[in-house]
C-alpha positions in Angstrom: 18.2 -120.3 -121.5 20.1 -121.6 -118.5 22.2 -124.9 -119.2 21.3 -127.8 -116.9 23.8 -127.5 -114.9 23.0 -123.7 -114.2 19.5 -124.9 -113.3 20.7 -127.7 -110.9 23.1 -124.6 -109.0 20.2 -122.3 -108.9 18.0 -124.4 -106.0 16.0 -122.7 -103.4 18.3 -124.0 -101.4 21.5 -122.5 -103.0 19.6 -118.8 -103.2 19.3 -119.0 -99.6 22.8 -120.1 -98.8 23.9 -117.3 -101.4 22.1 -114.4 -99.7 22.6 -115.9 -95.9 26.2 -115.4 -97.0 25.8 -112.4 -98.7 23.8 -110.7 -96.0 26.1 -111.9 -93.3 29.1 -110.8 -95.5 27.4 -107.0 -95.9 26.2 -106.5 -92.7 29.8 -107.1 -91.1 31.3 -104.6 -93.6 28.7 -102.0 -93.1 29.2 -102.7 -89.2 32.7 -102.5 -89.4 32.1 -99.2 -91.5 29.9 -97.6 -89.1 32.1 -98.6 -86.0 35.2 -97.1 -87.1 33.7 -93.8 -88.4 32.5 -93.4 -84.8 35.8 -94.2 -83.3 37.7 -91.6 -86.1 35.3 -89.0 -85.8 35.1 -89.4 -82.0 39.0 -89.5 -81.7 38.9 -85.9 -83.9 36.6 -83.9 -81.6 38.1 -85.6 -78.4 40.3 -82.2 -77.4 37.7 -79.9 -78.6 34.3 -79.4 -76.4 31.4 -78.5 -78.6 30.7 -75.2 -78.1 27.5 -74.9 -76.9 28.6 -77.3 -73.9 31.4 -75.4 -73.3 30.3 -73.8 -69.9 28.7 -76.8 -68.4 31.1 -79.9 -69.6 34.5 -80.2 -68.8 37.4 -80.9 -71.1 37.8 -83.6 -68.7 34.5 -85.2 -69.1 34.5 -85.0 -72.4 37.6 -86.2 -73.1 36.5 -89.2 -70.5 33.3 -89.8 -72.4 35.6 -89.9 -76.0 37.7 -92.4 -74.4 35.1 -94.4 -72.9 33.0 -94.6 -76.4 36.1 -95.3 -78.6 37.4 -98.1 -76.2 33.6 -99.6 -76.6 33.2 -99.2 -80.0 37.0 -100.9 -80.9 36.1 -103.5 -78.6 32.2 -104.2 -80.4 34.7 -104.6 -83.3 36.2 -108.0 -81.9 32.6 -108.4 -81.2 31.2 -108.5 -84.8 34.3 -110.7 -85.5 32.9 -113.2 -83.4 29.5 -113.2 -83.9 29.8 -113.4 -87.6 31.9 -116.3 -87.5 29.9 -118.3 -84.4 26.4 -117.7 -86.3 28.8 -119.0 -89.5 29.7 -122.1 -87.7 26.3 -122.5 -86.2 24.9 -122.2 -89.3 26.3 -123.0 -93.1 29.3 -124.5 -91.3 27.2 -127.2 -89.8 27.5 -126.3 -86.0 23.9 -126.9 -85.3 23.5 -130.0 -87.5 26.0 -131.6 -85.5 24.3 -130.4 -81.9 21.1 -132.0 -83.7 22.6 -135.1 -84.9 24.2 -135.7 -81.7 21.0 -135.2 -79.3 19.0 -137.2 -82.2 21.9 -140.4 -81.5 21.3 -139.8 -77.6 17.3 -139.0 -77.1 16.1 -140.4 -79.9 13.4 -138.3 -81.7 10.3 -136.1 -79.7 9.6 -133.3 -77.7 12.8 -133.7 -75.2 15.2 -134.0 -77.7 14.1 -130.7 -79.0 13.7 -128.6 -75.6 17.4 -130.1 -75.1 18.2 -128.9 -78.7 17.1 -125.4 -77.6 18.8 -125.6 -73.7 22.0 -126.9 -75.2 22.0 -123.9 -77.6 21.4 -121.5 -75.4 23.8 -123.1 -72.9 26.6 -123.3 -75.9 26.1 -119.4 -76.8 26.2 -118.2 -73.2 29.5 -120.3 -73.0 30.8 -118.1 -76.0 29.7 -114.6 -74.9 31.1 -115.3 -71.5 34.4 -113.8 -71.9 32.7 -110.8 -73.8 30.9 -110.2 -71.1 33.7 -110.5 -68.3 36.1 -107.9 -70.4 33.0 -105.7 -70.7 31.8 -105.5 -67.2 35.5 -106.2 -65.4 37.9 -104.5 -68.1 36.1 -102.0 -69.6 33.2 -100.6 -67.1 35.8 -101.1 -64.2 38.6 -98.4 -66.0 36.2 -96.0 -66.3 34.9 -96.2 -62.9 30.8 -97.3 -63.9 30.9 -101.1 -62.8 30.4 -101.8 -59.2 30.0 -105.4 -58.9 32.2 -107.9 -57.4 32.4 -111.4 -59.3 30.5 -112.9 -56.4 27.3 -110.9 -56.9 28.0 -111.3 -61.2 28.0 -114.8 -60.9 24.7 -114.8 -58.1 23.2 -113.0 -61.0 24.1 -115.3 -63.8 22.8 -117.9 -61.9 19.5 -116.3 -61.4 19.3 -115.4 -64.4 19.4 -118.7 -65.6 17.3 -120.4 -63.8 14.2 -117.2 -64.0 15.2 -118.1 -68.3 15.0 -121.9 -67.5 11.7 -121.9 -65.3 10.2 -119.4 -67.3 11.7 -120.0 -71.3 11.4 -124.0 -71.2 7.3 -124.2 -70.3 6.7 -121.7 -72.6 9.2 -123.0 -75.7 7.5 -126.4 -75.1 4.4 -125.1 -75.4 5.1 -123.3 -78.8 6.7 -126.5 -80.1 3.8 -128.6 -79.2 1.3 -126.0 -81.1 3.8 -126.9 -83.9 3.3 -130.4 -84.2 -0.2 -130.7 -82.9 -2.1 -127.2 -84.2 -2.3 -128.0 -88.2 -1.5 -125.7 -90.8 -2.6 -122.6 -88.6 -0.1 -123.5 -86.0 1.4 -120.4 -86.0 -1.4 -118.2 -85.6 -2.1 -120.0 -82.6 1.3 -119.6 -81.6 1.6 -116.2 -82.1 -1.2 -115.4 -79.8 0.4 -118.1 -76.9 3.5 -115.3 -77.2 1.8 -112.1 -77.1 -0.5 -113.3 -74.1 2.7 -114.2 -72.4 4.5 -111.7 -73.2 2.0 -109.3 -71.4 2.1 -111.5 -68.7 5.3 -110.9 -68.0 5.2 -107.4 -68.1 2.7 -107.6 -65.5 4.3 -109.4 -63.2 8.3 -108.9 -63.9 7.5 -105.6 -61.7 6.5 -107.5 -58.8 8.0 -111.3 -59.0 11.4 -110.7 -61.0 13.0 -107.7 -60.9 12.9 -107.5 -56.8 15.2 -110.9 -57.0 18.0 -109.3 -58.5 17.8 -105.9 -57.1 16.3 -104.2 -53.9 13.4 -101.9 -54.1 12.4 -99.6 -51.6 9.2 -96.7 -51.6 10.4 -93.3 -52.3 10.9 -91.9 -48.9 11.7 -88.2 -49.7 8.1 -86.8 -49.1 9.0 -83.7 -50.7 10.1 -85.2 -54.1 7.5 -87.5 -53.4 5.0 -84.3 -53.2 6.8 -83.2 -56.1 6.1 -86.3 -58.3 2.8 -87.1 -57.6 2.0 -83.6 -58.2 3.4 -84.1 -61.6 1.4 -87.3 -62.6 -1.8 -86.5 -61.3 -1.3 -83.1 -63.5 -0.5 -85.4 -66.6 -3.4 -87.4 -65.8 -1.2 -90.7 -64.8 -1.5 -93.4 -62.1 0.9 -95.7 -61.1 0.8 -98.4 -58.7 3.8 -96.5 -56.4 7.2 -94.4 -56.3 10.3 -96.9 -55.9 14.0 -96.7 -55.5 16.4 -99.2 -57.2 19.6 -99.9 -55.4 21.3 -99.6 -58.9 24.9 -98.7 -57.7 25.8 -102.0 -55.8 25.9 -102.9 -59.6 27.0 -99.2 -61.6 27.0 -95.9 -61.5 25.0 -95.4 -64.3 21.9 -93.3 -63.7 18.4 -94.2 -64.6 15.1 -94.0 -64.2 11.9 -95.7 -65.8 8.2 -96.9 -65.9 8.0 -100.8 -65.8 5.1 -103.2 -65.6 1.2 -102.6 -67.2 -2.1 -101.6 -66.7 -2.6 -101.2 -62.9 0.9 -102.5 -62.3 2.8 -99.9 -63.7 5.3 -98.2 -61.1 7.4 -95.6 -61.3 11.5 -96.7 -60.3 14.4 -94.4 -59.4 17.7 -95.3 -59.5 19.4 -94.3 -56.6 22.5 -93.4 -58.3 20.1 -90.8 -60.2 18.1 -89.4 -57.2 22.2 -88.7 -55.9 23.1 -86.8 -58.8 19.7 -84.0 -59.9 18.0 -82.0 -57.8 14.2 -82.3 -57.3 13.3 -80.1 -60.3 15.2 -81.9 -62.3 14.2 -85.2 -61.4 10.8 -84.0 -62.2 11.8 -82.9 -65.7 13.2 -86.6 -66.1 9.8 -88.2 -65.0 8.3 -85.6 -66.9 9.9 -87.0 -70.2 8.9 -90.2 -69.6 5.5 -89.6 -69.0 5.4 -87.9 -72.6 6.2 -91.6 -74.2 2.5 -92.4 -72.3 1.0 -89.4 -73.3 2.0 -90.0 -77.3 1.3 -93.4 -76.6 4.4 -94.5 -78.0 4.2 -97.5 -75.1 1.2 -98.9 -76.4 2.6 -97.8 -80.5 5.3 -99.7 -79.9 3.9 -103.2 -78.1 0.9 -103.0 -82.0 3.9 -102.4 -83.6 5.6 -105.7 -81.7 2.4 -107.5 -82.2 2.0 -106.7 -85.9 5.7 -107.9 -86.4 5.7 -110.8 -84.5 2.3 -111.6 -86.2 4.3 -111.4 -89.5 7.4 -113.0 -88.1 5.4 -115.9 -87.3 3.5 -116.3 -90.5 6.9 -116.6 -92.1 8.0 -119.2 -89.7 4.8 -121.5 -90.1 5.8 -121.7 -93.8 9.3 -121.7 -93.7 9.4 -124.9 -91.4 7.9 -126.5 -94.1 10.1 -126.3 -96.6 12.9 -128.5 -96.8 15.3 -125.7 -98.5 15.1 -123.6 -95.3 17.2 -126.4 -93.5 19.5 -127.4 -96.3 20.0 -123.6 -97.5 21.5 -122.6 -93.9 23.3 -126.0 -93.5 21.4 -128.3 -91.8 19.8 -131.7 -92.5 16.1 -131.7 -91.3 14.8 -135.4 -90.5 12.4 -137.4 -93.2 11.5 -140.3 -91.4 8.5 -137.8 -89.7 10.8 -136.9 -86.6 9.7 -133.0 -86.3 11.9 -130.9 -87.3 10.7 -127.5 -85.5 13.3 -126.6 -82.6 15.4 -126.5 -86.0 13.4 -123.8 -87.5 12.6 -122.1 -84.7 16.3 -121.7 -84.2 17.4 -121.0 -87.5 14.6 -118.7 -88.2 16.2 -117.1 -84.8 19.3 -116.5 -86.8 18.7 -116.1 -90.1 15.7 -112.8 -89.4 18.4 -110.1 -87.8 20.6 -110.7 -90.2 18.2 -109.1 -92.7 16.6 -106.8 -90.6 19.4 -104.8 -89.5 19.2 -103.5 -93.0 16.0 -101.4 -91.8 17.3 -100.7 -88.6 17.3 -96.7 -89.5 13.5 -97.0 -89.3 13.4 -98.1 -86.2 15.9 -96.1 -85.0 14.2 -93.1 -86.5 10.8 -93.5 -85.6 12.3 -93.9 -81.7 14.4 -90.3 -81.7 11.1 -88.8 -83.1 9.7 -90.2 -80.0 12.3 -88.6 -77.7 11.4 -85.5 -79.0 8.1 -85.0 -78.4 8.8 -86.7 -75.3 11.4 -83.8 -74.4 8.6 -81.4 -75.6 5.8 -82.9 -73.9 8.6 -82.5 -70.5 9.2 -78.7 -71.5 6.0 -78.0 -71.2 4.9 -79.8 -68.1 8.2 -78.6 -66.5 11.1 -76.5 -66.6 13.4 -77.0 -69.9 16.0 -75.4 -67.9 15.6 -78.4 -65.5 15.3 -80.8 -68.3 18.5 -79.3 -70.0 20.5 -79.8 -66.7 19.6 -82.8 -66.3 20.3 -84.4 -69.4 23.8 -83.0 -69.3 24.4 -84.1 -66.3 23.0 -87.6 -67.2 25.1 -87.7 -70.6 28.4 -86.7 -68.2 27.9 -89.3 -65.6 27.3 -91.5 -68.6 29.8 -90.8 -70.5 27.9 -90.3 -72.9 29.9 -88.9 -76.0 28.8 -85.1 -77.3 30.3 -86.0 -81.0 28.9 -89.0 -82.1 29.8 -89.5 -86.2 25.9 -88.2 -87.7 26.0 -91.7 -90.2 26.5 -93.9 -86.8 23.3 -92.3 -85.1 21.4 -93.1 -88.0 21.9 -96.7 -88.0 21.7 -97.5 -83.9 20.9 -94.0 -81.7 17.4 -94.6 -80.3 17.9 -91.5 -78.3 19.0 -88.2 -80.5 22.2 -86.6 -79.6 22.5 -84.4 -77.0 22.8 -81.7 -79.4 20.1 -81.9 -80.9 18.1 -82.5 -77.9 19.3 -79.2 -76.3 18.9 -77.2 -79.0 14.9 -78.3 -80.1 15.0 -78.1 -76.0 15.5 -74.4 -76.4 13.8 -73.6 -79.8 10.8 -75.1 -77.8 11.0 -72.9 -74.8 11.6 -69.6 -77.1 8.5 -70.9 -79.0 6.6 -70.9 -75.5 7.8 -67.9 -74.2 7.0 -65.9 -77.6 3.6 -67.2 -77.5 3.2 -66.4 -73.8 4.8 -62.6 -74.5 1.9 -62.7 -77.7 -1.1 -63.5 -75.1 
């Protein structure tokens, strides 16, 4: 039997110090682990062009692309180090206790002293990640030739971004936090659906009222690409609400393109920088691809699958926040004199859940390169998988997108399969088609 004192150590609120640390501990190692296997086995293929790229990719753009992922992946190293040790501080270090303290001596208790608890944290992070993000976009994107922003238009954009998150993220955070106090037991159910009605809000409207204030949009004015593509949807059976270019290169010369918004909103969005770089047949294999995530229904998988989550996420909030060990256990004090307590667990519960999820990560990340692939297939068949091979390579060399990636890396954070594999189930699926077609 356990002595006293071993029953005293063993409190709820120890166990969840203990495996905060623990988790926090293991998932840096394994990070570190899986960031320096990329950068070793990216460094040993980085004179060596795979061989089935070896006519279309250059020693020089794959040696560009090596250099380009090892110089991000050494510098998400000094990343990790920080994060771990600011959600440390925030956390069994006493950070946010002291932030909560301190508004609690100035506001008193109540609804402002929380939204200020939640505006101050934010506000405190962004302060942190500021210099992560100046050596990313200034240092890093600007040596390899990808960022085209000038501080003036970064900081017009942190500015708006801030104020779109303030105008839109305070109503709606107040809103949850007075479901909290005023909702009963079942206050999280209640919030839960307040989150997922907003959040399809948003995706009907960020089209239309928030995107266009960051970036310009224009209707596709090519009418024989525009020909092209509509020919496309209506033969996949899809209707969007128009054809737009993005003016993504006053910011980089990354290449994109992508469905945004929902039910009659959707719209289809070129980035210029991509409509520069393919031809029409192969812009049509891209939109071809993406229209295969709508035909799977892997859109409409993945938003159940958020729903189901969040559902789950929430649950575990509604009775976390009432247990006085959840505070304690990730070093902070929650109030007893009836003073709520629930920007506090909404924030640690904000920590404290990826932090364990990453440990499933692999699912995720699975389940999403399954997608690609029957999203490539879907294109190959609607298209031409010549086109769609092109154009992914030429999408991965203006990327700089690395042809080597270490296999154990993938697993944990690829959403999109290497270009390897994508080019060789690519052609496996066109032999397939072609066999069949010399069969009929």
């Amino acid at each position: 039997m356990p002595t006293p004192e071993e029953t005293a150590f063993l409190t709820p609120s120890n166990a969840l110090t203990l495996a905060f640390a623990a988790a926090l501990l293991l998932g840096l190692l394994v990070k570190f682990w899986l960031a320096s296997r990329q950068i070793r086995h990216v460094a040993r293929h980085r004179d060596t062009v795979p061989a089935p790229f070896a006519g279309t990719i250059t020693m020089a753009a794959h040696q560009k692309a090596a250099d380009y992922t090892i110089a991000k992946a050494r510098f998400g190293l000094i990343e990790l180090a920080l994060g771990a040790a600011v959600l440390l501080g925030w956390t069994l270090l006493g950070g946010l206790n002291a932030l909560n303290q301190a508004l609690l001596g100035w506001l008193g208790g109540g609804m402002w002293q929380q939204l200020a608890l939640l505006l101050a944290f934010v506000v405190i992070g962004g302060l942190i990640d500021l210099p992560v993000t100046l050596y990313q976009t200034f240092v890093i994107e600007e040596r390899f030739g990808f960022n085209k922003m000038t501080f003036k238009l970064w900081l017009a954009d942190a500015l708006k971004s801030s104020l779109v998150g303030a105008l839109i993220g305070l109503p709606i955070a107040a809103l949850i936090l007075w479901l909290m106090g005023a909702a009963g037991r079942l206050w999280w159910l209640w919030a839960w659906c307040t989150w997922m009605g907003f959040n399809l809000l948003l995706l009907m409207i960020y089209p239309t009222f928030i995107a266009p204030l960051f970036n310009k949009f224009k209707p596709l004015e090519d009418e024989t690409l525009k020909a092209r593509v509509t020919a496309l949807m209506q033969r996949c059976g899809f209707a969007a609400k128009g054809l737009f270019v993005m003016d993504g290169s006053k910011r980089s010369a990354h290449a994109n393109a992508y469905f945004t918004g929902f039910g009659a909103a959707k719209r289809v969005v070129f980035y210029d920088t991509l409509l520069a770089k393919l031809s029409p047949g192969e812009v049509d294999a891209v939109l071809a691809h993406e229209l295969g995530h709508f035909k799977h229904k892997h859109i409409l998988q993945r938003i159940a699958t958020m729903f189901a989550l969040s559902l789950v996420g929430f649950a575990l909030l509604g009775w976390l926040s009432g247990q006085a060990w959840f505070y304690t256990g990730l070093g902070v004090m929650p109030a007893v004199d009836g003073s709520p307590n629930d920007a506090l667990a909404l924030l640690l519960f904000l920590m404290a859940v990826p932090l364990f999820s990453f440990f499933v990560s692999p699912l995720s990340a699975r389940l999403s390169r399954k997608h690609e692939f029957q999203a490539d297939a879907y294109a190959v068949a609607q298209t031409s998988g010549a086109d769609l091979s092109a154009a992914l390579l030429k999408l991965y060399e203006d990327n700089a997108s690395t042809l080597t990636p270490d296999p154990v890396f993938v697993k944990f954070y690829y959403s999109h399969p290497p270009a390897s594999e994508r080019l060789a189930r690519m052609t496996q699926g066109v032999s397939q088609t072609a066999t069949r077609g010399i069969a009929a």
